[in-house]
N, C-alpha and C positions, 0 to 999 in steps of 0.2 A: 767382501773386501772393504776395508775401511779407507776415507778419504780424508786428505787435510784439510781444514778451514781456519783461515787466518783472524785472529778477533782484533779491531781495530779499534780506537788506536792503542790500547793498553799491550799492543804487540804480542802477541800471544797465540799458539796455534795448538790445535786439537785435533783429536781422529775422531770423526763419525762414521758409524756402520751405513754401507750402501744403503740406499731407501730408509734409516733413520730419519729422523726429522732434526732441524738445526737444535730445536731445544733442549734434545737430551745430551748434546755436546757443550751448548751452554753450562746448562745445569752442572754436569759432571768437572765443570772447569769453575765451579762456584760463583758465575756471574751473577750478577743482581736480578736475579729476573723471578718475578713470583705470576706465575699463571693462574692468575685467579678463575679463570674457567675450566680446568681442569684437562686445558688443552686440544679446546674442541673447538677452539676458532673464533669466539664470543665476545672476544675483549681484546686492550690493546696494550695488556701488559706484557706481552711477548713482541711485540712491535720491532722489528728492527730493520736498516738498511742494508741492501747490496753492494757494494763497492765494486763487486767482481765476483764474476762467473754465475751470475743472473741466468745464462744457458744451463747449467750444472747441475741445477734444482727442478724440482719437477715444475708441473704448469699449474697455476692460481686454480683451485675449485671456487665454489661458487659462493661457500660459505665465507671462505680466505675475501671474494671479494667484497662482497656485502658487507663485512666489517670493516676491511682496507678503505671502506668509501666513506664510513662514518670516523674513521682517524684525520684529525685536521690537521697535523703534522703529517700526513701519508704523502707519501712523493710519488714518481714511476719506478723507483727501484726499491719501496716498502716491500715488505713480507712479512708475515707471522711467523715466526718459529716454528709455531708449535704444529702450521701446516708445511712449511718448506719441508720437501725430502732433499736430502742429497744425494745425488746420480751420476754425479762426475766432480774433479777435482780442477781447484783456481777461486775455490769462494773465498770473502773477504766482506765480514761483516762488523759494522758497526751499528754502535746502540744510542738512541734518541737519549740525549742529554736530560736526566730529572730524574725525579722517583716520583712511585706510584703511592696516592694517596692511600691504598691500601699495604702497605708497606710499613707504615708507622703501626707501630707496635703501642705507646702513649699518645694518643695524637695529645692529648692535656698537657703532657710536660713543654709543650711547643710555642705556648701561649708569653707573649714579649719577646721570644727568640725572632733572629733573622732568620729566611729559609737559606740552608747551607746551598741547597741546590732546586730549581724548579720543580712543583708537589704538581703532579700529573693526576689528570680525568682518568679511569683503569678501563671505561669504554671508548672515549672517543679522544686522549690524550692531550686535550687539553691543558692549556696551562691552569692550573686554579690560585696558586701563589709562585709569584717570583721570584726567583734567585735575589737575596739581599733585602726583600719585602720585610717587613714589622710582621708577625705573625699577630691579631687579636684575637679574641675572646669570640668574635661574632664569621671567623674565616674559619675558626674551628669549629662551630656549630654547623657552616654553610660544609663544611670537608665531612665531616659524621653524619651528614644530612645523605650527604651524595653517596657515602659508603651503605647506607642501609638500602639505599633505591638500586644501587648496583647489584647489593647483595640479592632483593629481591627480586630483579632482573635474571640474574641468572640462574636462580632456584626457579624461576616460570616456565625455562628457556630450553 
């Protein structure tokens, strides 16, 4: 039987299949979310907040929290997505403000632009540039630097 979950704030609500996981409700509702690890718990571009019904979801594995612990934006009411199942109805989730550095498609064309919005770590979600920042020459090379160790990260992993 499927459950509602409310996505916050863009007001918006969706059905997940019982014991789905939140991501394929994201996903199917075209939210920004790129799981760069394939959905296996390793990163923190699935990252998002609880507002409600924290009960609703299954319980953290071990994986979920090992990662959760290296997210420096992770609160008490973080989760993954891509591990939350949903078990019961009242969820109400919101998404960490930014995009992931792995999300830029030119990272090059970015070079003298402002960041329209916060360019996120895809492990550990960090800020790397900030909303309204000068994008340079030398933040792109540091951003492509991080995306090939990520990548490598999780082909080892």
């Amino acid at each position: 039987m499927a459950k509602t979950v409310k996505l916050d704030p863009i007001n918006q609500e969706t059905s997940i299949k019982t014991n789905d996981n939140l991501l394929s409700g994201l996903l199917n509702n075209e939210i920004n979310i790129l799981p760069q690890c394939g959905g296996k718990g390793r990163c923190a571009t699935c990252h998002i907040y609880i507002k409600e019904g924290m009960e609703s979801l299954s319980p953290l594995n071990r994986q979920e929290q090992r990662t959760l612990g290296t997210i420096t934006t992770c609160g008490m009411n973080s989760r993954l997505a891509c591990q939350a199942r949903v078990i019961g109805e009242g969820i109400v989730v919101e998404l960490p403000s930014g995009m992931y550095v792995s999300e830029i498609e030119d990272v090059e064309s970015l070079i003298g632009r402002r960041a329209e919005r916060n360019i996120l770590h895809p492990l550990n979600g960090k800020i790397l540039v900030e909303e309204g920042k000068l994008i340079t020459r030398t933040m792109i090379s540091q951003l492509q630097d991080t995306q090939v160790k990520v990548d490598q990260y999780l082909t080892s992993t």
